[in-house]
N, C-alpha and C positions, 0 to 999 in steps of 0.2 A: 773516598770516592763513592759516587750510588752506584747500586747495579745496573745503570744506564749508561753511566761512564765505563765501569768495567768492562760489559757488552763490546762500547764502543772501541775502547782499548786494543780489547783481545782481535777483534774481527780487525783491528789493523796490524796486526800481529807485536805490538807493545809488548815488552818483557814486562816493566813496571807495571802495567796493567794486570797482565797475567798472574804477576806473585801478590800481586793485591787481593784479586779473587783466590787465588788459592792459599792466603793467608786467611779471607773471611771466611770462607766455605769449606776447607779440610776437615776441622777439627768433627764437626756435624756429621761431614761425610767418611769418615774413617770410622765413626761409631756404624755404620750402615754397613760399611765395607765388612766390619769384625761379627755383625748378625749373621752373615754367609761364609765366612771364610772358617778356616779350620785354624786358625791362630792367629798372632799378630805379622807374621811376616807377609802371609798369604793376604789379610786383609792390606796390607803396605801396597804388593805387588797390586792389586784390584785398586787401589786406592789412584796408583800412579798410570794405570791404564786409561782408569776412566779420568782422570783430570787430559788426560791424551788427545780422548775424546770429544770430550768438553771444549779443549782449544780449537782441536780440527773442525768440529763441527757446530761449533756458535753459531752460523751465519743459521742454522735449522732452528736455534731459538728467537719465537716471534712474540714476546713478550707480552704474550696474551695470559699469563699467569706468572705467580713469584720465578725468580731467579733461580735460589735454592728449592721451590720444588720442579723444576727442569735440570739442575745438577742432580737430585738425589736420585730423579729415573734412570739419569745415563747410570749413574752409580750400580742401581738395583741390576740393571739389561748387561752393566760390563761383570757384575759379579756370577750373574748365569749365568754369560759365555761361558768363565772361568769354569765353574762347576758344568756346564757340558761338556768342553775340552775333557775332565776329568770323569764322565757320563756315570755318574751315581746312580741313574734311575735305566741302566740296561734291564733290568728284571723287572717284570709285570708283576702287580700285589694284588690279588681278591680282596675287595671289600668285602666279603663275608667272612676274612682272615681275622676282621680289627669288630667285627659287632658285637663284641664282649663288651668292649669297653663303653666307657659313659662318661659325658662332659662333669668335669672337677669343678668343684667353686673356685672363686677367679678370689676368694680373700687367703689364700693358703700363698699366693706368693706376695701383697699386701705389707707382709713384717720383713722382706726383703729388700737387700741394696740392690740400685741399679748393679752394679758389677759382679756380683751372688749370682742375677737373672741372669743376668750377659753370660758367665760359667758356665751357666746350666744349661742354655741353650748351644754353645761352641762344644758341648760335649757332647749333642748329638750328630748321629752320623750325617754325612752330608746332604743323602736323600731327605732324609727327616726335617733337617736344620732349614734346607731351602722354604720347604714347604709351610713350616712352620713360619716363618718369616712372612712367605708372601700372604698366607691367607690369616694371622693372627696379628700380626704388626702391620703388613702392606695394605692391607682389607681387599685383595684381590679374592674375587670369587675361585670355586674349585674350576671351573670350565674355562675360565679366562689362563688361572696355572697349566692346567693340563695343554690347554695348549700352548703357550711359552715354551716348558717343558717338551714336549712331545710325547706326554703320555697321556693314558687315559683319566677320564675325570677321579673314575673311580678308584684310580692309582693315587690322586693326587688327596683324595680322601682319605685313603687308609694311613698313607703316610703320615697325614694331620693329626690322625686317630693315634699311628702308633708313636708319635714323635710324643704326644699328651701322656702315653701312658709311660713310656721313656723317661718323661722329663720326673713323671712325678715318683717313679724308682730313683731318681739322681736327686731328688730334695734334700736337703736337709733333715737331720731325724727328728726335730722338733716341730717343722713344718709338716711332713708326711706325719705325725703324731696327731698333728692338731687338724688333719686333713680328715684322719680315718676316724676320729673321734663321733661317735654318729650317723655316720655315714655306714652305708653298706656294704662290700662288694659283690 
């Protein structure tokens, strides 16, 4: 089926239709799911929310861009609900907290596997992990986050900052080797 068919499927509310799209488009969107969530179950739960979503409100997608990137927004929007249900971001953070730190070369995680990264990242706390996500994989600016969130920008900054310096204490020791090698602190 195209994603034109499937559209048309689901909006008549078709089961066949509907386990069609969510045979094409799960597997993509559970990897999105597991950037936010804290494990694989939580990513399941967020995964089965937002395909919920997806069904109830197709009739909102105007196919004025891919399929899959209109599934992967609802995905992103239902895994923040989740994480504000669970409000990781009650406390305010000073960016003058995190001005220590300094952007890392991006070839230190280069000699790793997708699922190493994936690790490294579900290991941060879930304030850190969001934010991380939205503005290093999502390419959402800090002011666009902040306000999703409901925090301030400069909340959403330090977070980025301290999720970077987080991540790179949880490296591998060959990696973090080959990081500091030259490098200054």
């Amino acid at each position: 089926m195209t994603d034109e068919q499937l559209v048309a499927g689901c909006l008549k509310g078709d089961p066949i239709a509907q386990k069609a799209l969510y045979k094409a488009y799960s597997r993509k969107m559970m990897s999105i799911c597991m950037r936010y969530a804290a494990g694989r179950e939580q990513a399941h739960d967020i995964l089965q929310d937002g395909f919920v979503k997806v069904f109830t409100k197709m009739d909102h997608y105007r196919g004025d861009g891919p399929l899959g990137g209109w599934i992967a927004r609802t995905m992103v929007n239902t895994a923040l609900d989740h994480l504000r249900r669970n409000k990781p971001y009650d406390h305010s953070v000073d960016l003058s907290d995190a001005e220590h730190l300094h952007a890392e070369d991006e070839h230190v995680l280069s000699g790793m596997t997708t699922d190493e990264i994936m690790a490294l990242i579900q290991a941060l706390p879930p304030g850190y992990r969001t934010v991380f996500n939205l503005f290093a994989i999502e390419g959402y600016a800090h002011k666009e986050i902040a306000e999703m969130l409901g925090v301030s920008e400069n909340t959403s900054k330090s977070q980025f900052m301290k999720a970077r310096a987080y991540l790179r204490k949880l490296l591998p020791k060959e990696a973090a080797e080959l990081y500091s090698d030259g490098h200054e602190e």
